[in-house]
C-alpha positions in Angstrom: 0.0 0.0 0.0 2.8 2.1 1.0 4.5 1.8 -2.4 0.9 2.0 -4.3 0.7 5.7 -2.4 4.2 6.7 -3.2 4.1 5.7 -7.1 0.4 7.8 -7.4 2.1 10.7 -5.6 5.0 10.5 -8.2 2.9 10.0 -10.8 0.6 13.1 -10.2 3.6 15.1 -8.9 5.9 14.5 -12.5 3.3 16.8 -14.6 3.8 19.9 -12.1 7.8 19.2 -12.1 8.4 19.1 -16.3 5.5 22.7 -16.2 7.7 24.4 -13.9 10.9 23.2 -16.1 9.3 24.6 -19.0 8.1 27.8 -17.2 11.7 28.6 -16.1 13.5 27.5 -19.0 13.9 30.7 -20.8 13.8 31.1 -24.3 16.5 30.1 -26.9 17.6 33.3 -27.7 18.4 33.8 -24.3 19.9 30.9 -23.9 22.4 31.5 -26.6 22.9 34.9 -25.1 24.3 32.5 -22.3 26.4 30.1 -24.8 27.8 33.5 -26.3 28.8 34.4 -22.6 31.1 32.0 -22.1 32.7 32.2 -25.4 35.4 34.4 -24.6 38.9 32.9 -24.4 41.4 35.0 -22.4 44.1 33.1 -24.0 43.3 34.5 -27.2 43.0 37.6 -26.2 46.4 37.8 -24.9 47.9 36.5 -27.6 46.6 39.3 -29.7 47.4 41.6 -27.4 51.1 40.6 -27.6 50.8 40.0 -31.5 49.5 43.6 -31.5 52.2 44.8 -29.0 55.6 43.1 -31.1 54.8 45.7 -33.8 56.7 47.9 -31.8 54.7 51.0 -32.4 51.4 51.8 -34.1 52.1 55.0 -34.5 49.9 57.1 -36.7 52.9 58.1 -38.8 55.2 54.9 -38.3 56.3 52.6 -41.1 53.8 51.6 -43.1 55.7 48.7 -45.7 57.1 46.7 -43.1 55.7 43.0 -42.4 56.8 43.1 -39.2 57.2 46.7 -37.5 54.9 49.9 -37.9 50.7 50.5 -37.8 51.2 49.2 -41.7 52.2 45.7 -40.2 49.7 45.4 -37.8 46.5 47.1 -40.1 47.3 43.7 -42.0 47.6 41.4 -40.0 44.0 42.7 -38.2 42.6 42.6 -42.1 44.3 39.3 -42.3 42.3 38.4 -38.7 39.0 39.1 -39.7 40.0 37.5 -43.4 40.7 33.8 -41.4 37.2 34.3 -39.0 35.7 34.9 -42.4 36.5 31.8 -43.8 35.8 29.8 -41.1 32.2 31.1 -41.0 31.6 30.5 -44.4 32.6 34.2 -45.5 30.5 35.6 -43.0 32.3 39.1 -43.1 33.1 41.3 -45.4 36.6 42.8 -44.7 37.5 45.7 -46.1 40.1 48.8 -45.9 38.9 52.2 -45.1 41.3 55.5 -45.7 41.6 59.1 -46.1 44.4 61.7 -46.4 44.7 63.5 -43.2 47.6 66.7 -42.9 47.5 70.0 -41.0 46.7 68.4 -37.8 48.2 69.4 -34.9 49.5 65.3 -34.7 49.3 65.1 -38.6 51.1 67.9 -40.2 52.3 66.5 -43.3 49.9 64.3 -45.7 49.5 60.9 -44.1 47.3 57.9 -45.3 44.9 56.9 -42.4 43.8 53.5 -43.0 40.9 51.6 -40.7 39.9 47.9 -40.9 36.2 47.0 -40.9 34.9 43.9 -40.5 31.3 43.8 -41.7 28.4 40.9 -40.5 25.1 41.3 -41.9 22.3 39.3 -40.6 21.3 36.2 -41.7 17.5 36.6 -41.5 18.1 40.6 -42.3 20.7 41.7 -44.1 20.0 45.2 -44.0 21.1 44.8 -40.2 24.2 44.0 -39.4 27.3 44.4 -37.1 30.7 46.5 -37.7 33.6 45.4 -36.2 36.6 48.3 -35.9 38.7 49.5 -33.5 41.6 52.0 -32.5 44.8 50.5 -33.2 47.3 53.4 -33.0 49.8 53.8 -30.3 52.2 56.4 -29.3 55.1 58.0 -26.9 54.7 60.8 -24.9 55.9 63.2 -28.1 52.8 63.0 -30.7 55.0 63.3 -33.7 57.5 60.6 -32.9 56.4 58.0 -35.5 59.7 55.7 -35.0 60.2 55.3 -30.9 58.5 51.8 -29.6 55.2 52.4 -28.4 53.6 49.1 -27.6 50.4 50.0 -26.7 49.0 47.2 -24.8 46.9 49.6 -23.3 46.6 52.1 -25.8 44.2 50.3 -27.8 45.6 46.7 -28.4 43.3 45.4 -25.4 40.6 47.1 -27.1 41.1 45.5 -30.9 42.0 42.5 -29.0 38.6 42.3 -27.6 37.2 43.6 -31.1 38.7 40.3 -32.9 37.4 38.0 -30.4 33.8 39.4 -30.5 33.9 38.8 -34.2 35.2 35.4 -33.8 32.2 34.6 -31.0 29.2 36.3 -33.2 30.3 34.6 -36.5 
């Protein structure tokens, strides 16, 4: 009899359990709001910080045809970044260059290209909305004009295009 009483209170009781599972159990947009969460990998991030920081200055004015040194150097490999995360989402993004001729500044006094990197996500189910992806990726010493100093810039924005490419990794 016991056992007869406990399998009806089970029985009756399962219905209320799987109504308050579906009551609390939010919706899946939310729940890939959660997934995305936890998508961030510190690790990577750091090591596009550093990546970022061995171009030994990103100076507005610094070289610009080096592979290795200068904003020129590191402008590519951010295009090349967004390029890779591109083809692993299927081309997902469309990368692209954006630059004008900036002189008589107070930091820019002679004619100097000023190129930004845009990585552009339209929507799947809209593609008249859509994500762009850019960030600040000059550095600079304590003089405004020195172009050829080291200037790593960990701080001074490679954190912040560090956290750019890693966004655009997680939402493609």
């Amino acid at each position: 009899m016991k056992h007869l009483l406990l399998a009806s209170a089970l029985l009756l009781a399962a219905p209320l359990a799987i109504a308050h599972t579906i009551e609390t159990t939010p919706p899946s947009e939310v729940q890939d709001l959660y997934e995305i969460a936890t998508e961030p990998s510190a690790d990577r991030i750091r090591d596009d910080i550093q990546t970022l920081v061995d171009f030994g200055t990103r100076h507005t004015l610094s070289e610009t045809e080096s592979d290795t040194r200068g904003i020129g150097a590191a402008r590519r490999w951010i295009f090349a970044e967004f390029k890779k995360i591109s083809k692993d989402c299927g081309g997902c993004l469309e990368v692209i260059y954006v630059s004008d001729t900036i002189a008589g500044e107070r930091r820019i006094p002679e004619p100097t290209e000023v190129v930004s990197v845009l990585a552009i996500q339209r929507g799947t189910t809209d593609p008249n909305r859509y994500v762009m992806m850019s960030g600040d990726i000059d550095s600079r010493v304590t003089d405004p004009l020195n172009g050829t100093s080291d200037s790593p810039g960990a701080n001074d924005n490679a954190s912040g295009m560090a956290g750019t490419i890693e966004a655009a990794r997680i939402l493609s």
